[in-house]
N, C-alpha and C positions, 0 to 999 in steps of 0.2 A: 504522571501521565497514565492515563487508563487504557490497559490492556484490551486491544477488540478481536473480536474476533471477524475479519473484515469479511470473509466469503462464508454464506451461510451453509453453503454444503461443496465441497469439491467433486466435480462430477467425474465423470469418466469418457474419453472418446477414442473408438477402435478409428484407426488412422484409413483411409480413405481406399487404400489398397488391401485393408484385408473385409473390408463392410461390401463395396461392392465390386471388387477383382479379384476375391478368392472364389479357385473355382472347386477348392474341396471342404467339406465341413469339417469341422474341430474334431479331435479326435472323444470318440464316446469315453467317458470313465465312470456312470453313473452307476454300475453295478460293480465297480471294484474297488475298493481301498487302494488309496497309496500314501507312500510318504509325506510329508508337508512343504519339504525341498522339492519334490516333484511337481508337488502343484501349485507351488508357487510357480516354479516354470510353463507350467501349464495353462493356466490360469491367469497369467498375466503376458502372454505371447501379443503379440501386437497393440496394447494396451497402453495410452498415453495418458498421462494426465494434464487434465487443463486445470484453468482455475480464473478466475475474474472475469475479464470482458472476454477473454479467449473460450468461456464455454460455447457448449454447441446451440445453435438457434434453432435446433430442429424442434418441432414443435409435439404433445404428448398424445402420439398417434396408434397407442397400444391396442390391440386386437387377440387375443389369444388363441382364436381361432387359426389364424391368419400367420402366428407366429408357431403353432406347436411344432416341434422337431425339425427347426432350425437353428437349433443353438447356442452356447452361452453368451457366444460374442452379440449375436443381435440381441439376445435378451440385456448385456449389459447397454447396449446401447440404448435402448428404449428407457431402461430405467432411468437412465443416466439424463436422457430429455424429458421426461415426467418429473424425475428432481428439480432440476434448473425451474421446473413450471410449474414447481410446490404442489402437484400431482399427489399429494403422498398415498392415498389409498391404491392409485395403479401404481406406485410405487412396492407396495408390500403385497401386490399379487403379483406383478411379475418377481419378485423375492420369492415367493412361495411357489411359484412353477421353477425356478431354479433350482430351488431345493430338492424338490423331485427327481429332476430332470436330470441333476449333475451333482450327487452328497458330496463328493470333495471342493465343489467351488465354495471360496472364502466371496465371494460377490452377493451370495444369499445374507448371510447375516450383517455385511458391509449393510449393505440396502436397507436391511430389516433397522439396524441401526442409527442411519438418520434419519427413518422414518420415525422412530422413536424421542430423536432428540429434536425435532422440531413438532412432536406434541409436546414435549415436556418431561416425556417417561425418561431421566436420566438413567436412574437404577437399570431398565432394562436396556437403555443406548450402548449402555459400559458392557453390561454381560453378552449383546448382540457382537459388538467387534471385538472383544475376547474370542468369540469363536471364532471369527473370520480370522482375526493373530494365531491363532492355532494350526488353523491351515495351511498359512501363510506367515508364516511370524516374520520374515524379512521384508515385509513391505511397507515403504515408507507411509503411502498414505493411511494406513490402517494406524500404526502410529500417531499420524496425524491428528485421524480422526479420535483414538484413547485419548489424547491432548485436548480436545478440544472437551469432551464429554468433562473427563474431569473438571476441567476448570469450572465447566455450568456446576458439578459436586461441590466446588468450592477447595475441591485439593489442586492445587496448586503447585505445591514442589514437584509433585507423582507429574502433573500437567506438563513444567516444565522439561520435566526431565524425557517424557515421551516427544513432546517435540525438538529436544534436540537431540533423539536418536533420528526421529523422522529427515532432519536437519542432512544428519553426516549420512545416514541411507540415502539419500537423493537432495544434492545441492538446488537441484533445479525445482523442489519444491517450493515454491517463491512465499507462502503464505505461510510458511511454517517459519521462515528465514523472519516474516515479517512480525510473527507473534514474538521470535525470540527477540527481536529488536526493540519490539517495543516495553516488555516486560524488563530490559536492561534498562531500557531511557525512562521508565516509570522509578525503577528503583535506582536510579541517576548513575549505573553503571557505565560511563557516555560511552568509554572505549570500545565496550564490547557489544555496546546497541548500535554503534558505528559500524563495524566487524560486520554484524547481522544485515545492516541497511544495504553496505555496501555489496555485500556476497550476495543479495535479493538483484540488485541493479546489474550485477553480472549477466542474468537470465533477460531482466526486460531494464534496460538503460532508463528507460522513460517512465517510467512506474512512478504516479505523482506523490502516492504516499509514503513510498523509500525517500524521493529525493527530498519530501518535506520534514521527514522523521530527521532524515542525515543534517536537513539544512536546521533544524531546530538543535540538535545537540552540539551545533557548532556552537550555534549559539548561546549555549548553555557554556560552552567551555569558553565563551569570553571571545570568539575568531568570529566574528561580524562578517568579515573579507570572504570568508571564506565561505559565508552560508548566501553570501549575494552570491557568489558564481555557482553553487549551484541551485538556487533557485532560477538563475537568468536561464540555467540548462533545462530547467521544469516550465518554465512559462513561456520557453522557446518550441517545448513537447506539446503543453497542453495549455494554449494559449485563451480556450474559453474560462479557464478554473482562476472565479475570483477569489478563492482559500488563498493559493498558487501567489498572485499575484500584491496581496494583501499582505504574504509573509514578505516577498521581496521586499517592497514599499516600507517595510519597517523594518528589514535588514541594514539597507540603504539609509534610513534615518539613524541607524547606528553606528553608521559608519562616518554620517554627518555630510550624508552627499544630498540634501537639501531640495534640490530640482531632482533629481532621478525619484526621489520619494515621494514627489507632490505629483511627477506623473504616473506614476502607479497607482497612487491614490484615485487620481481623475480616472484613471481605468475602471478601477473596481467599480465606482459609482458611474461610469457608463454604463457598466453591466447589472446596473439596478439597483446596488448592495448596499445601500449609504448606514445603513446598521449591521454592518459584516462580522458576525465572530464575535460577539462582543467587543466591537471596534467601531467609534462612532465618527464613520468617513469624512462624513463635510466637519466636523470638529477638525479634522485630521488637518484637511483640506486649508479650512480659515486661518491655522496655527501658522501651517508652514506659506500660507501666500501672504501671512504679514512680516513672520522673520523674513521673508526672501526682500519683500518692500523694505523692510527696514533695513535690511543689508545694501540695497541697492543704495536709497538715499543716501544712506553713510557714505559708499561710495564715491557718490556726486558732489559731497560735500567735503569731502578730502580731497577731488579733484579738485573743486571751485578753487579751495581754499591754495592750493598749490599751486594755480593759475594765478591765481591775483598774488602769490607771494613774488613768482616769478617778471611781474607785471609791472612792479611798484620799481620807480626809480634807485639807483644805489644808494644816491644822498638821503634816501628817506630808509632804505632797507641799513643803514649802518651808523651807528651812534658817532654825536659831533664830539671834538675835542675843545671846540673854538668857546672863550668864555670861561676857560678854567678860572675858577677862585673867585669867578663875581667879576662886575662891571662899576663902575663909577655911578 
């Protein structure tokens, strides 16, 4: 199974009460030094992270004029919406008026860094959030981010190993849960890609690609039963996904439940899919609505026959005696 990296940059969103109901500004520290435990504290004060559909929809409304000397928090916020809107050039100026603005914020080379790794500059991705780990070395997503860069390097162990610090620093980062996950179920470690899926679905229950990961490694370990209930829990969430629907349908054929499978089937090819995933639907489809006819007939023909056994007189349903030895 191949390792993805599903969210292309993890953005950042200050929480609603300190963007427009804080009524005093962040404290200045751009002419002083401090320690990196302090600015971590500093520097991540009202700070949440999102990630997938939960980023912010605000759109990349950057103004620098508009914004000088108010702040790190609105500059991370602006970044943070120019990211989500692959923005990346207003991405790396407001990086570089942070850097001014605030030398101990770890947010300047965070920025400067995905900017980097969605041109392609890995070399400089990696050295960008070192710095920002400097500043900030206990922050999960900086972690995250070393994780992810690596892996584009092609190191891998160093990759995994930064995201499961990222992991145990912050449970609730759900994409970092989701990389370890799948990194175990590639390398068919099921247990601990199960671990990973399951500790993701703690934060968002309905997460289609945990319950699809979890429902697949069930089915790696042979429990069919077990990967239809939670997929019935994923196409109950996300009931437009014919992926979603398509794994049920063949859960359910594993299990040998016949009809539950052929109507999953007709689903997804409701949904237009008839060449789904490399899964050829109405093949699907014609297989099981001739087993199901041929199951039927048999049926009818074991009843027929049971009827007409029941039907036939005794004298004819039980052998005579009469005649023994021949006649004259």
């Amino acid at each position: 199974m191949r390792t993805k990296l599903f969210t292309a940059l993890i953005s950042l969103s200050i929480s609603a009460a300190l963007v427009t109901g804080c009524s005093s500004a962040p404290k200045k520290t751009a002419n002083l030094e401090i320690k990196p435990s302090e600015a971590q504290k500093i520097y991540f004060e009202g700070v949440s992270i999102v990630t997938g559909s939960k980023l912010s929809t605000e759109k990349c409304t950057y103004n620098a004029a508009d914004n000088k000397d108010k702040g790190w928090k609105v500059l991370v916020r602006h970044a943070s919406s120019c990211a989500k809107t692959e923005n990346w050039r207003t991405v790396e100026l407001i990086a570089e008026e942070m850097a001014k603005s605030e030398i101990n914020s770890p947010w300047s080379p965070y920025f400067h860094s995905l900017a980097a790794e969605r041109s392609g500059d890995f070399p400089r991705a990696a050295w960008m959030i070192d710095l920002a780990m400097k500043k900030a070395p206990g922050a999960a997503l900086f972690h995250y981010q070393k994780g992810r860069v690596l892996w584009q390097l092609k190191e891998h162990k160093e990759s995994v190993n930064h995201m499961t610090t990222a992991a145990q620093l912050d449970g609730k980062l759900i994409d970092a849960q989701i990389f370890l996950a799948q990194t175990h179920h590639r390398n068919m470690n099921y247990e601990k890609a199960a671990t990973h899926y399951q500790q993701a679905l703690t934060v968002e229950s309905g997460h289609p690609i945990c319950l699809q990961g979890l429902a697949d490694v069930r089915m790696s370990q042979g429990k069919p039963a077990e990967a239809v209930e939670i997929l019935n829990t994923a196409v109950s969430k996300n009931s437009n996904s014919p992926e979603l629907r398509l794994r049920l349908a063949q859960a359910y054929e594993a299990t040998e439940k016949d009809m539950q499978a052929l109507e999953h089937y007709r689903a997804v090819r409701m949904m237009g899919k008839t060449a789904s995933f490399g899964v050829d639907v109405n093949e699907k489809i014609k297989t099981l609505e001739g087993k199901l006819l041929a199951q039927q007939n048999a049926q009818k023909q074991a009843k027929l026959q049971e009827e007409n056994k029941k039907a036939q007189p005794a004298n004819e349903r039980l052998p005579t005696s009469s005649n023994k030895g021949g006649g004259k």
